[in-house]
C-alpha positions in Angstrom: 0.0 0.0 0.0 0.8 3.4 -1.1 1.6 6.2 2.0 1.7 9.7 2.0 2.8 12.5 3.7 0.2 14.6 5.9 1.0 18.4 6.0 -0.3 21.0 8.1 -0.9 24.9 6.5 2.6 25.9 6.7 3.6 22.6 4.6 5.2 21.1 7.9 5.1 17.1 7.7 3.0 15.8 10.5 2.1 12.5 9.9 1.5 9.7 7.4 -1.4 8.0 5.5 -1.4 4.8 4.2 -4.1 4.3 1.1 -5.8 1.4 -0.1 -4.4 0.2 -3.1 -8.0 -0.7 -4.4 -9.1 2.7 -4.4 -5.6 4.8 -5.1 -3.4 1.9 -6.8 -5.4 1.3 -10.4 -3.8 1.4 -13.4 -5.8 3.9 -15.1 -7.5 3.1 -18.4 -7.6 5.9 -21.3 -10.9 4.7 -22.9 -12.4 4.2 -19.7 -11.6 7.8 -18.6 -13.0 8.7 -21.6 -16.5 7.3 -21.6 -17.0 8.9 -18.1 -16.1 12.3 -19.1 -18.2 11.9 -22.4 -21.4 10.8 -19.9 -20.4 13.9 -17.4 -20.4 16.5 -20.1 -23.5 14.7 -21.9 -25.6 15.1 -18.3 -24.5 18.5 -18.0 -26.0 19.7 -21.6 -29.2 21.7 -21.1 -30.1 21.2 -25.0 -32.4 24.0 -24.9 -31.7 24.8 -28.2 -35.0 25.5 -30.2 -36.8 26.5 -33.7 -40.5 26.8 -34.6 -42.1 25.4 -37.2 -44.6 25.7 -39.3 -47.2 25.3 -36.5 -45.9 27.7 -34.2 -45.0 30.6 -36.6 -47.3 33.6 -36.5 -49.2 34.3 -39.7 -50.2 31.9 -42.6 -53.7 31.5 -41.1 -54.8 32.4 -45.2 -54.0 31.1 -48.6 -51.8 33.4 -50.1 -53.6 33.1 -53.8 -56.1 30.2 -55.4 -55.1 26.8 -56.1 -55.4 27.1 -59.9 -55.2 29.4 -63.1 -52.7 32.0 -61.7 -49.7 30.3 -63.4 -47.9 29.9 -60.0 -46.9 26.9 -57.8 -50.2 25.9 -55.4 -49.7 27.2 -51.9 -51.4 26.7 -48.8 -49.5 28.9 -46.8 -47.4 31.7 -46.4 -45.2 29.8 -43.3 -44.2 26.8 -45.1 -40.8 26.4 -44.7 -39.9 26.6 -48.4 -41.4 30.5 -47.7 -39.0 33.3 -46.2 -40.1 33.8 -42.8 -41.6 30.5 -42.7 -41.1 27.4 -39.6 -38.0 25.5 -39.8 -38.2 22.0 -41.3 -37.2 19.3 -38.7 -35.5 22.5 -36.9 -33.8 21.5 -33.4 -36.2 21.2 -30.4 -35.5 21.1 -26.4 -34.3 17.9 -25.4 -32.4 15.7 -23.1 -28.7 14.1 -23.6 -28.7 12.2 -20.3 -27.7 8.6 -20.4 -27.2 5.8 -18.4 -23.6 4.7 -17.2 -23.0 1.3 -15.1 -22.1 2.9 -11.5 -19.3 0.4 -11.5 -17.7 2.1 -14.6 -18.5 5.6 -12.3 -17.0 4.2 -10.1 -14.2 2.8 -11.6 -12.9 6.1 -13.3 -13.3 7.8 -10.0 -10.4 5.4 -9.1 -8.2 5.8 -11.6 -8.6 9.4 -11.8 -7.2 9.8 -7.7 -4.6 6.9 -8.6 -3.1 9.1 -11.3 -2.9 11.6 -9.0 -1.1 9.8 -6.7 1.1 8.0 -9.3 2.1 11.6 -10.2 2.9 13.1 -6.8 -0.5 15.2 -7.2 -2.2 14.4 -4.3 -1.7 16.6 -1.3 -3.3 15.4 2.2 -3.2 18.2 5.4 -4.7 17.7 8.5 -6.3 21.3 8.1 -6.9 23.9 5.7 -5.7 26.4 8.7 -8.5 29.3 7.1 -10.4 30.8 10.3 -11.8 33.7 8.7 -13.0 34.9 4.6 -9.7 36.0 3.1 -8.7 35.2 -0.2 -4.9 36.4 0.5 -4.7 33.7 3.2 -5.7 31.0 0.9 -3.6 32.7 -2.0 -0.7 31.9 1.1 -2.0 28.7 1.7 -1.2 27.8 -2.0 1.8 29.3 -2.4 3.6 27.8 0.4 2.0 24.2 -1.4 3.7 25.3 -4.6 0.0 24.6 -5.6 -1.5 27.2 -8.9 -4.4 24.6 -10.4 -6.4 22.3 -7.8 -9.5 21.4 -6.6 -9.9 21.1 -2.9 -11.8 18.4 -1.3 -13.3 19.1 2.1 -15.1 16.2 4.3 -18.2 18.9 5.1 -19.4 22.2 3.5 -16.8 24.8 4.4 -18.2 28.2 3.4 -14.9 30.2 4.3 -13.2 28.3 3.1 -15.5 28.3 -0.2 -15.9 31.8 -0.6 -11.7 33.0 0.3 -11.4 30.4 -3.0 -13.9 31.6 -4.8 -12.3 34.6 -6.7 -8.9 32.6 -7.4 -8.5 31.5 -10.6 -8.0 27.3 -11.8 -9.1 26.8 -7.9 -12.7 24.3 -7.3 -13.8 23.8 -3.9 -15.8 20.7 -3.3 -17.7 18.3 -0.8 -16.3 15.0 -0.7 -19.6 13.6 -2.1 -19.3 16.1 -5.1 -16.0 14.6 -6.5 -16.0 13.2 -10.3 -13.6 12.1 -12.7 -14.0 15.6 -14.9 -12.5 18.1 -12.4 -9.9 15.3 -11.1 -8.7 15.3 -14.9 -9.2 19.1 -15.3 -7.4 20.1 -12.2 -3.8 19.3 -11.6 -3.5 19.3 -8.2 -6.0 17.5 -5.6 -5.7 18.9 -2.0 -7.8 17.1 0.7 -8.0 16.9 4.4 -7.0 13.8 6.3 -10.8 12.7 6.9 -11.8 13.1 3.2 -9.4 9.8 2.3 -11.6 7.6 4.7 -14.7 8.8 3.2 -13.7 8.5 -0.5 -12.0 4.7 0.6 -16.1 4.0 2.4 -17.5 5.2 -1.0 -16.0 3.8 -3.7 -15.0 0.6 -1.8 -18.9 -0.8 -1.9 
């Protein structure tokens, strides 16, 4: 089993983790990786994109001319789509790009998105985040002395001072334990987590 180094917030070693190889040791899998982000990005689509058509334009209630002797194609209305200002033929309409992924694939790339991390001396465990008040210059601090510029923190419970002295700092996502996912793991370079959060994220993807 892998162990790491717990730090406190003036990057001073105080103590060592061991992680559980089934959780933090998996060879990650490209294609894998791939299909989760593919799902995360598909659920995230709002696909609100929309066009009328010929029922739902305005106007056209009367035939422009009659049907015969006027030497010009019949017409029944003036919104068919072959018209200017006419409804869209099989135009896009509101819809949903959800699908269904095994939770053991979920799963699965969750792992081998933190074992990358720790493969790649990315992961960074501390005992505590050591912000008491909302300042972004003391997390600013807290990042430097980590050498740290791109992360996503992981707390164990909602920390709003800690959420909001993050907010305004560019490549930086705070997040719940619970609200971890392959996407930001791969987007992020760093992961920086308190001590607790690596017993929760074992419980989880262990079952």
């Amino acid at each position: 089993m892998a162990t790491l180094d717990v730090y406190n917030a003036q990057k001073e070693k105080v103590g060592e983790i061991t992680l559980d190889d089934s959780i933090f040791g998996v060879e990650p899998n490209v294609g894998l990786l791939h299909e989760v982000v593919k799902w995360q990005l598909a659920r995230r689509r709002t696909g609100n994109a929309c066009a009328k058509t010929r029922s739902e334009v305005s106007g056209g209630g009367k035939k422009p001319w009659r049907q015969k002797g006027t030497g010009r194609a019949r017409a029944g209305s003036t919104r068919s789509p072959v018209w200017r200002h006419g409804g869209a033929a099989f135009g896009p309409k509101p819809r949903d790009y959800d699908y269904t992924l095994p939770k053991k694939v979920r799963k699965l790339g969750l792992r081998m998105a933190l074992s990358d991390k720790v493969k790649n001396d990315r992961l960074v465990i501390l005992d505590d985040f050591g912000i008491d008040r909302i300042k972004t210059r003391d997390m600013v601090g807290l990042l430097k002395r980590l050498d740290v510029r791109k992360a996503v923190i992981v707390t164990d419970v909602p920390d709003e001072k800690l959420e909001l002295s993050a907010r305004n700092i560019p490549h930086i996502k705070v997040l719940p334990q619970g609200g971890l996912n392959v996407f930001d793991l791969l987007k992020y370079e760093y992961v920086i987590m308190k001590e607790p959060v690596v017993e929760l994220i074992e419980e989880r993807l262990r079952s």
